[in-house]
N, C-alpha and C positions, 0 to 999 in steps of 0.2 A: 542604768542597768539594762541589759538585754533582754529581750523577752524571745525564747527561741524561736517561736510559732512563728514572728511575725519578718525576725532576722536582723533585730533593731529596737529602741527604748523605746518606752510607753512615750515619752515625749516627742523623739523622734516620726514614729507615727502620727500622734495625732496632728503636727505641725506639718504635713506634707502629704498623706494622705487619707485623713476621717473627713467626711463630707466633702474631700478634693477629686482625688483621681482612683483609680481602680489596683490594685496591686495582685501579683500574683508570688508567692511564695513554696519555692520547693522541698519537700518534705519536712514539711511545718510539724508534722507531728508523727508519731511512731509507732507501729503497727499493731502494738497494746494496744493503745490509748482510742484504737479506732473497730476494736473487736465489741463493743456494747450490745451492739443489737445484730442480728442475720434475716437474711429477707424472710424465712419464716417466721420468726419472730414479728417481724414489722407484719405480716399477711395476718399474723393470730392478730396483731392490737386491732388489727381495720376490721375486724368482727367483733370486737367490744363498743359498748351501747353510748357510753362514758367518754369515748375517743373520736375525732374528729377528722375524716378520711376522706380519698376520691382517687379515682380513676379518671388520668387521661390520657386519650387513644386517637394520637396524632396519622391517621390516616384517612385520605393521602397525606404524606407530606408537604403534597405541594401546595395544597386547599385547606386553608385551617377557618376556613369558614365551616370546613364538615367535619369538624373534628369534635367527638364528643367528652364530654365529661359525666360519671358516675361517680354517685356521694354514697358516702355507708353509713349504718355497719353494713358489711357485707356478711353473707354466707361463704363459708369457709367451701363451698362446692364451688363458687365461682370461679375462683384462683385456678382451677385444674380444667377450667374452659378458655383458658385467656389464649390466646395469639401467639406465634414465638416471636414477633417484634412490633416497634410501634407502640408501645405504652409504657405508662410510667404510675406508679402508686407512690402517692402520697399523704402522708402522714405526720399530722400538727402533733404537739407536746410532747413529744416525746420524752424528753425528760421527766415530765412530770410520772410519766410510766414503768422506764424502765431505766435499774438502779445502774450510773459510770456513765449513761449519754451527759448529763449536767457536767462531768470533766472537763468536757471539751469547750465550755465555755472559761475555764482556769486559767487560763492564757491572759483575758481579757478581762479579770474582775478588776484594773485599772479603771475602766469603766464605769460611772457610778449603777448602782443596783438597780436604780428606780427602770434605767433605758432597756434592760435586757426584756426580751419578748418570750421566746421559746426556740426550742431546736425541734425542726424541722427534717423530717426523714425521708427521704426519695429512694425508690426501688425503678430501676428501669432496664426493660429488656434493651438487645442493640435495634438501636433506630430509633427507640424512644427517647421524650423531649416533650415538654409544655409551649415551647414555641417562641418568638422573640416581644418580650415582655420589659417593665420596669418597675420596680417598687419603690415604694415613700418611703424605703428604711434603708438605715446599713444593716450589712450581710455578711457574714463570713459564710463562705463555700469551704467545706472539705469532705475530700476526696477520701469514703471510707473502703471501696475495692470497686475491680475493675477500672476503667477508663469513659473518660467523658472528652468531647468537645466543648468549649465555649469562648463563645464568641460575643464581643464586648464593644459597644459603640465610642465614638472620641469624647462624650460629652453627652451631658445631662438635658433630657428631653423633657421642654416644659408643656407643649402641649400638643399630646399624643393624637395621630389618626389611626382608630383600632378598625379593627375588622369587625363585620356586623356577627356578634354571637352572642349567645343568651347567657352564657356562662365563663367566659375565656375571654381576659383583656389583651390582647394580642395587635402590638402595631403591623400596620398595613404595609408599613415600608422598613427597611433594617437594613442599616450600610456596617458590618463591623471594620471595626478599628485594629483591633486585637484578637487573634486565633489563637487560643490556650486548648493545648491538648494535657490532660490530668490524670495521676493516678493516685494510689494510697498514699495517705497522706499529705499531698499537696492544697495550699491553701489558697483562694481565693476572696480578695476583699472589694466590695463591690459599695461604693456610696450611692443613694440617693437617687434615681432620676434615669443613671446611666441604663439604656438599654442595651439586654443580654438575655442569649439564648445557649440553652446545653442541651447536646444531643449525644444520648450513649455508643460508645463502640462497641461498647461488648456489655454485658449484663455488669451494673454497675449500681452500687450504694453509695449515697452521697447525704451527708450534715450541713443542714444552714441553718445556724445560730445567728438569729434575727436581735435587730436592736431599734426597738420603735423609735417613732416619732411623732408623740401625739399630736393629733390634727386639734387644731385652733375650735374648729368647728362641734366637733363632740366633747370638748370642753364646755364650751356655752352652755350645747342643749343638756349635757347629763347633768352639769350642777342646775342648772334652772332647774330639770326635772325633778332633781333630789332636792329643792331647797323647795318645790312647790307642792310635792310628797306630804311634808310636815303641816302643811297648811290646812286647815279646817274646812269643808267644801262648803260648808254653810257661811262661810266668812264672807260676807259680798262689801264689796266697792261703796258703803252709803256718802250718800251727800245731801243736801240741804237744797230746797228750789226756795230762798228766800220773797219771789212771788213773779207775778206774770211775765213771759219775754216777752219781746217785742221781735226777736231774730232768733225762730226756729230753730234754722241750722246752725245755728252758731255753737261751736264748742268751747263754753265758758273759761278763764283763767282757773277756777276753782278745781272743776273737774281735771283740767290737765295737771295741777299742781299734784293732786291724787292719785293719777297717776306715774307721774315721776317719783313719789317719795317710793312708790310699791316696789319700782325697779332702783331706784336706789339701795334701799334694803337690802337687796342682790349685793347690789355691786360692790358698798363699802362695809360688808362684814367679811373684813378680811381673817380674824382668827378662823368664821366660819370657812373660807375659802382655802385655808391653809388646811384644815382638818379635813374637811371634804377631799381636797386635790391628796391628800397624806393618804387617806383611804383608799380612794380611788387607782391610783396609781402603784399603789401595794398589789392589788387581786391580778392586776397582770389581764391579756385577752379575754378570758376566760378564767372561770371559779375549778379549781380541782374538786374532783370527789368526795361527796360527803364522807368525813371519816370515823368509822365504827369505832370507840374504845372497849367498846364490849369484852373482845378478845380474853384484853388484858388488865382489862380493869382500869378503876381510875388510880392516878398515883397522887399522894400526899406530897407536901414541901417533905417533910420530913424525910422522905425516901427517896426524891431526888437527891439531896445531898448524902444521904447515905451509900449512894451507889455511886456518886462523884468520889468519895472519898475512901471508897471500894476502887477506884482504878478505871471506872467507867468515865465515857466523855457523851456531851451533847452535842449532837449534830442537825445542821439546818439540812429540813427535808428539801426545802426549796429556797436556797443562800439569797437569791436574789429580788424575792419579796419584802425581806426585812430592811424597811425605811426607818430613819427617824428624824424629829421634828425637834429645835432646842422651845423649850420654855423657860417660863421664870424661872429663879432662882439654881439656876445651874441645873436645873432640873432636865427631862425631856420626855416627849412620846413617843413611843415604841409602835409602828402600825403593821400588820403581820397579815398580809391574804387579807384586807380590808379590817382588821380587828385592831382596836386603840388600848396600848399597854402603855399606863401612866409610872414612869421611872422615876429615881431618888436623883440620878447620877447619870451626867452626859458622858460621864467615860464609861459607864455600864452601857448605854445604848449603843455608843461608835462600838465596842467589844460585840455586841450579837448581832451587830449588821455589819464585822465586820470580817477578814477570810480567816483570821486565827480561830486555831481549835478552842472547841470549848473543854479545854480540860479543867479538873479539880483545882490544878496550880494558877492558872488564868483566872478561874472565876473565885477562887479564894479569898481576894478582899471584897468581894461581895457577899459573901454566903454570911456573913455575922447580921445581915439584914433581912428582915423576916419580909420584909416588903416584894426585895429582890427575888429571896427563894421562892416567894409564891408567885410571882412570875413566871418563873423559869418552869415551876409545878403549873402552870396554866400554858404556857407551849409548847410544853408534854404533852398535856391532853388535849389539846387541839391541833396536837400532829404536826407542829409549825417544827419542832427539836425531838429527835429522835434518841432517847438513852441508848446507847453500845456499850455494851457489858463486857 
C-alpha cells in the first residue's frame, strides 16, 4: 500500500531509503495538514519556562565561527528587536505543545513507536540558516510555508572537522551533492550522518519530525546509573584478609572475583534490563509537564466506561510513548512516559499502542475486565488517554 507523503510503500522505503540515501518528495502533504502552528505561536512557546528554545544568528554568513546562539525562555520584547534577516528560532516538542503538530508524524507510524523523538519547529527570516551540519538520527523535513534551500552531501560523514564554537556543531568543509529548493508541503528525508544545510529564501516555517537513535553509550551509563540508584550507599565491597602477604601490591584472585560478580549482576539480569530499557525508552528526550488533574477531578473505572459507552473515544496524548513488553502467560506490560502498566491480554496491549481509535466498539471486549478498566481509569489520570466527549 502507498503511503502518499513518501510516494511509495512502507516497504519500499524502508528497503531503498531508511538509513541509505536521502530522498526528496513533492507535495508530501496538504496545506491543512501543515497550518498547526504560526510563527507567532511558535515566538509565544519560546517564552514558556516548560519549553526548550534557541536562537540562531548566522552572521556573517560567511564566518560561522561568529555566529551566535541564544537559549530561552525568552521575553516576549525580544522578538520585536530581532533583525530582518539572518536568524532562525528554534523550537524542540513541539508536539508535545501544541494540539495537530503530532499529525504530521501519521504518515510514518509504520515506524515502530519506541524510535520517534519529537517534531521540531523552525521559524526563519530570509538568509537565516543554522549552517552545514549532521545528525545521528533520521529526519523528515517538511516544508510548512515559505521556501527554503537545502543542500545535501553524497554520503555519510563519519568523522566530522567542526568549526571551533562553543555552541554550534558545524563542519568546517561542505561540498553538497544535491541543491533542493522547497515549499509548502514538500518533504524531505534525510538518514543519519549525511551532511546538510538549509537556508531561508523568504521568511519560512519548517517541521522535522526526528527519529532517534540511541547511542550505545547512554545506554551503559543510565542503566548502571539507575541499577546503582537502588543500591544502599552503606553496602561496601567486604572481604576477608585470611592473614599476612607477602606481595603488597598484588591484587588477590578473591578480590577480583568480587568484583566481577558486582558487574555481572549488571549485566545478566536481563528481565531487569528489559524493564529498565521498556521505561526508559517510553519517557522519550525529555519528561512532559507535570500534569494537574485538578481541573477536572479524578475519574473512576466506572466513568470511564460510562462515557465510552456514551459515544466518547480515548485518545493517546502522546501515541508514540506507548511501548509494550510480552510477558508470561500471554500476558504483557504496558510502559507509558516511563510508568509500568501490568496487562491480562497482549492483544489489549498491541490495541493501546496501537494507531486504532480507542472507541467503545474496539475496546469492548475488554471492558467486562475490571483489571483492564482500571487501567485505562489510570491513563486517564495520568494524562497518558485523553476522554473526548
Amino acid at each position: 500500500m502507498e503511503i502518499r507523503a513518501l510516494g511509495m510503500s512502507a516497504a519500499e522505503f524502508l528497503s531503498q531509503y531508511w538509513g541509505k540515501a536521502p530522498l526528496l518528495v513533492r507535495g508530501a502533504f496538504e496545506s491543512d495538514a501543515l497550518a498547526s502552528v504560526s510563527p507567532d505561536e511558535l515566538a509565544g512557546l519560546a517564552v514558556e519556562q516548560d519549553v526548550v528554545s534557541r536562537l540562531v544568528f548566522n552572521e556573517p554568513p560567511d564566518s560561522p565561527s561568529q555566529w551566535r546562539v541564544e537559549f530561552g525562555p525568552f521575553e516576549g520584547s525580544e522578538f520585536a528587536r530581532l533583525p530582518e534577516s539572518n536568524w532562525t528560532l528554534l523550537v524542540q516538542e513541539v508536539d508535545r505543545h501544541v494540539a495537530g503538530v503530532s499529525d504530521l508524524m501519521t504518515p510514518f507510524r509504520f515506524l515502530p513507536n519506541w524510535r520517534f523523538d519529537d517534531v521540531m519547529v523552525s521559524f526563519a527570516v530570509a538568509g537565516g540558516g543554522v549552517g552545514a551540519h549532521i545528525d545521528r538520527y533520521d529526519v523528515f523535513l517538511v516544508q510548512g510555508s515559505g521556501k527554503r534551500l537545502w543542500q545535501i552531501g553524497e554520503s555519510p560523514v563519519h568523522t566530522p572537522d567542526l568549526v571551533e564554537h562553543d555552541e554550534l556543531q558545524l563542519l568546517r568543509e561542505f561540498e553538497p551533492a544535491f541543491s533542493w529548493e522547497v515549499g509548502p508541503g514538500d518533504l524531505i528525508y534525510l538518514p543519519p550522518g549525511f551532511a546538510h544545510s538549509g537556508v531561508a529564501l523568504t521568511e519560512s516555517l519548517a517541521y522535522s519530525v526526528g527519529f532517534r537513535m540511541p547511542s550505545v553509550r547512554d545506554i551503559l551509563v543510565e542503566y548502571a546509573e539507575d541499577y546503582a540508584a537502588a543500591i544502599d550507599r552503606e553496602r561496601l565491597l567486604r572481604l576477608s584478609v585470611d592473614g599476612p602477604t607477602e606481595a603488597p601490591g598484588l591484587i588477590d584472585a578473591g578480590t577480583l572475583d568480587a568484583v566481577r560478580s558486582i558487574i555481572r549482576a549488571i549485566a545478566y539480569d536481563e528481565a531487569a534490563i528489559d524493564d529498565w530499557y521498556c521505561r526508559h525508552i517510553s519517557v522519550g528526550s525529555r519528561r512532559m509537564p507535570e500534569f494537574d488533574a485538578a481541573e477536572e477531578g479524578p475519574i473512576g473505572a466506572e466513568d470511564v466506561v460510562a462515557h465510552l459507552q456514551a459515544g466518547a473515544r480515548l485518545v493517546r496524548t502522546r501515541p508514540t510513548s506507548f511501548v509494550y513488553l510480552p510477558v508470561a502467560d500471554d500476558r504483557a506490560a504496558l510502559y507509558v512516559e516511563g510508568v509500568r502498566y501490568d496487562l491480562e491480554s497482549l492483544i489489549f496491549a498491541r490495541l493501546l499502542t496501537g494507531t486504532e481509535a480507542l472507541s467503545a466498539e474496539r475496546l469492548e471486549p475488554f471492558l467486562n475486565s475490571a483489571a483492564n478498566v482500571r487501567v485505562l481509569a489510570e491513563l486517564v489520570a495520568n494524562a497518558h488517554l485523553e476522554l473526548q466527549r
